[in-house]
C-alpha positions as CSV (number, residue, x, y, z in Angstrom):
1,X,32.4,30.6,-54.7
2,X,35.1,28.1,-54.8
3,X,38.7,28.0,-53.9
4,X,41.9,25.9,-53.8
5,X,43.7,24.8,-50.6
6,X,46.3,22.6,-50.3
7,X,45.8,20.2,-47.1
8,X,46.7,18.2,-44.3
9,X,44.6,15.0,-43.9
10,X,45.7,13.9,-40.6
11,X,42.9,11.0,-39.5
12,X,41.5,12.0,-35.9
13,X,42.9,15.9,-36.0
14,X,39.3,18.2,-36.7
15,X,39.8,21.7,-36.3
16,X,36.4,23.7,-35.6
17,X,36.3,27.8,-36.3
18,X,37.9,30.0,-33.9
19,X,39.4,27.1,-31.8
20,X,43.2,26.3,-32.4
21,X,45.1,23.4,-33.2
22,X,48.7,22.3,-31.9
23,X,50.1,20.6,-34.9
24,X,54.1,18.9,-35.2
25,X,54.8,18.6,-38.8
26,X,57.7,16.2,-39.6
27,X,57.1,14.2,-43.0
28,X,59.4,16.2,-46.0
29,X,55.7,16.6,-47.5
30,X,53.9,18.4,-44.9
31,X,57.4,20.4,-44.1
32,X,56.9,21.6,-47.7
33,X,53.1,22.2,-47.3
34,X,53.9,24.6,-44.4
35,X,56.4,26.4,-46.1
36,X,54.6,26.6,-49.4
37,X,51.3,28.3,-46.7
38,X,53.5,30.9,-45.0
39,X,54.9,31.8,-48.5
40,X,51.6,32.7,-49.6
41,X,48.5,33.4,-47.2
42,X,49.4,30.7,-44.2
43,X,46.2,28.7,-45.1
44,X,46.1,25.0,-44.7
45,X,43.4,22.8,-45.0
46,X,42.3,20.1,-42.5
47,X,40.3,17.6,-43.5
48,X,40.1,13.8,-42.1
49,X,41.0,11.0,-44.8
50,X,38.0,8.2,-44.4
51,X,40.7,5.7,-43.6
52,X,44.6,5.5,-42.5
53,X,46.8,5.1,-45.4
54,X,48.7,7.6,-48.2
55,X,45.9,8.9,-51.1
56,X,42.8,7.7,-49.1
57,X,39.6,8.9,-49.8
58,X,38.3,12.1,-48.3
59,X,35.1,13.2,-46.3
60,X,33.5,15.8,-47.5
61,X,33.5,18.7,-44.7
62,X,36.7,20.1,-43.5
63,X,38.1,23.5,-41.7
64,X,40.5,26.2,-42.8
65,X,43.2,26.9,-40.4
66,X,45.5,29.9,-40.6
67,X,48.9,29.3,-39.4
68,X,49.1,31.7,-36.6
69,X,52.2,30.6,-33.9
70,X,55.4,28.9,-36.1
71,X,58.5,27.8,-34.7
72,X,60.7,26.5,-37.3
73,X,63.2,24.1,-36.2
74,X,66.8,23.6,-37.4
75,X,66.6,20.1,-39.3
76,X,63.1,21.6,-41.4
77,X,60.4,20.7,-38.8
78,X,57.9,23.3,-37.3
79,X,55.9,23.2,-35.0
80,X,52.5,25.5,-35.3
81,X,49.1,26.4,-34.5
82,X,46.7,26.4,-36.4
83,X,43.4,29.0,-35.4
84,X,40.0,28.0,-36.9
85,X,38.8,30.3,-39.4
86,X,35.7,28.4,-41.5
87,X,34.0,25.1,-42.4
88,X,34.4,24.0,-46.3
89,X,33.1,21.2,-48.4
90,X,34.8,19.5,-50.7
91,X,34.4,19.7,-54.5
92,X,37.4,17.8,-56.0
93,X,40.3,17.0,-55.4
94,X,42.7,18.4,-58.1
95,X,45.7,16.8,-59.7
96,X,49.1,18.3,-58.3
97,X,52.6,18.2,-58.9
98,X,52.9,19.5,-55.2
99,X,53.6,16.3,-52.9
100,X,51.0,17.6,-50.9
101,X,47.2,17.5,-51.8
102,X,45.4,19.7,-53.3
103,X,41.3,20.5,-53.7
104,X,39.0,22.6,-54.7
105,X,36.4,23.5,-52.0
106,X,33.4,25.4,-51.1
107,X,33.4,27.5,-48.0
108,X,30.6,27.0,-45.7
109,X,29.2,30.1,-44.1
110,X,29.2,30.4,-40.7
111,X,26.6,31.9,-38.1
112,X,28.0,35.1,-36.9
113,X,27.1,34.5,-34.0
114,X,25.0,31.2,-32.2
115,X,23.6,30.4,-29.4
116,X,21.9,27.4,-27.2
117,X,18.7,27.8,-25.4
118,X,19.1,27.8,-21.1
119,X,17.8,24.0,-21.4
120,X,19.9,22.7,-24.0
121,X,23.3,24.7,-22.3
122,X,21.7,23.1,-19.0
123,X,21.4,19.8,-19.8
124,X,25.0,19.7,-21.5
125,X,26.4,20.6,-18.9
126,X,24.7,18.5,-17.0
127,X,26.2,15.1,-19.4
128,X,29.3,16.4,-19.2
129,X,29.9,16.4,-15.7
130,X,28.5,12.9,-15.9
131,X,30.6,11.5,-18.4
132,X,33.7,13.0,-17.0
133,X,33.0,11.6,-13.7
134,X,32.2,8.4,-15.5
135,X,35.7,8.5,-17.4
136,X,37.8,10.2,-14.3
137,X,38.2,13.4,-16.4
138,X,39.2,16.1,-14.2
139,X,37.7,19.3,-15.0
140,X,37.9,23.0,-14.0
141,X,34.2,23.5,-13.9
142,X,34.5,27.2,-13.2
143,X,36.4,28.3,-16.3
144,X,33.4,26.1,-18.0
145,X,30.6,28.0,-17.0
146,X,32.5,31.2,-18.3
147,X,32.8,30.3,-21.7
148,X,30.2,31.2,-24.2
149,X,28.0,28.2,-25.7
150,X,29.9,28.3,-29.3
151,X,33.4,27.7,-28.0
152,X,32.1,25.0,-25.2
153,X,30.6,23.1,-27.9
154,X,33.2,23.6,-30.3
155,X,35.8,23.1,-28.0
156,X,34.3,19.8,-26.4
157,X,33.9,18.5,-30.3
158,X,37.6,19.2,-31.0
159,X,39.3,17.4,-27.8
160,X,36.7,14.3,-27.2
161,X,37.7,11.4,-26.8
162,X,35.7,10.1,-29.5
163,X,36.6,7.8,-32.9
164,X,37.4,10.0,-36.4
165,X,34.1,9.0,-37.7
166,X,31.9,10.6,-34.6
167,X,34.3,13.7,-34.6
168,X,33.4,14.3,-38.1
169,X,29.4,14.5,-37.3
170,X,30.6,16.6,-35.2
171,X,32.7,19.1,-37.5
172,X,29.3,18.3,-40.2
173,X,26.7,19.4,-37.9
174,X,24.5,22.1,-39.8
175,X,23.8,24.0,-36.6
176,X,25.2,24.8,-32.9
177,X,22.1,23.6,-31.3
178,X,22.4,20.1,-33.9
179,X,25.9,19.6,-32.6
180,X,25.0,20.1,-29.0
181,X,22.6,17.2,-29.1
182,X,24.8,14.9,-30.8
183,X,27.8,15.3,-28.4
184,X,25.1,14.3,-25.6
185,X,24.3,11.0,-27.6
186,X,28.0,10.6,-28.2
187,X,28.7,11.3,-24.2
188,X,25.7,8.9,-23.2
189,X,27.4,5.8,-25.8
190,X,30.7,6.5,-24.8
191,X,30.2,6.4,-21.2
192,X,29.4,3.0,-21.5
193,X,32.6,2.1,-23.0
194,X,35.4,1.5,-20.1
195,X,38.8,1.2,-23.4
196,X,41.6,1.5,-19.8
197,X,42.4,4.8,-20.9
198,X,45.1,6.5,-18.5
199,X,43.5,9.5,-16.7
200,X,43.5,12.9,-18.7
201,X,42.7,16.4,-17.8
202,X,40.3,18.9,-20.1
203,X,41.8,22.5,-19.2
């Protein structure tokens, strides 16, 4: 069952289900894409365009975000947040008189719930502590062990410092357990990579 969204392709910004998403919207477009969501049922689409420039192609898999938080500045800005609510895949992109985009897209059902095996959540861990050391990441290791496997694996995918291309295998990974192995191979390749990136801190 199908069903239209208008949407934000913003390259490098993936937005996985229940996680949320910090988003500043300034362009007149996406000021009128925000108002035209809170008008009707505060859905937006995020999807990544395959490269930087107005009209670009898109990929195929995206996530709905609902607009939850909105602060609506005086000169038309906002600034929101958007939570996580389910994958889709794109069918078409339809033609709009909106100067926003539009689509029509498939959902993607989600697991109710998932899990990872004691090995795989083990030797995740395990890479992430390595690859943060590696990268001088600081990391409250306590408040990781608490959270369940679906949000730490989520929630690693969505902040990563990884390129728009590995974030979206990420976002496309058929199951929990598929995704978990390919942030591994992401952390391993990556680690190996020294860009001079200024210190940053994973809360």
């Amino acid at each position: 069952m199908s069903e239209r969204l208008s949407i934000f392709p913003l390259p490098g910004a993936i937005l996985f289900p229940g996680l949320q998403l910090p988003l500043h919207i300034f362009e007149p477009r996406y000021r009128e894409l925000v108002g035209s969501a809170l008008a009707k049922d505060g859905r937006i689409g995020m999807i990544q365009p395959q490269r930087a420039e107005a009209g670009a192609p898109l990929y195929t898999v995206g996530c709905v975000g609902k607009i939850g938080d909105v602060e609506a500045l005086e000169d038309g800005r906002y600034n929101i947040v958007l939570e996580g609510q389910h994958r889709f895949r794109l069918i078409r992109e339809l033609s709009v008189s909106t100067a926003f985009r539009q689509i029509e897209a498939e959902p993607i059902a989600e697991p109710a719930e998932a899990y990872l095996s004691a090995v795989e959540r083990a030797g995740f861990e395990a890479e992430a502590r390595r690859f943060a050391d590696m990268q001088g990441y600081s990391v409250d290791w306590d408040s990781v062990s608490r959270l369940d496997d679906e949000t730490l694996i989520n929630g690693v995918s969505q902040i990563a410092p990884f390129d728009s291309a590995s974030k979206q295998a990420l976002l496309e990974a058929g199951t929990l357990s598929e995704r978990c192995e390919l942030m591994i191979q992401l952390m391993q390749f990556f680690s190996l990579r020294d860009d001079g990136d200024e210190i940053v801190t994973l809360q």
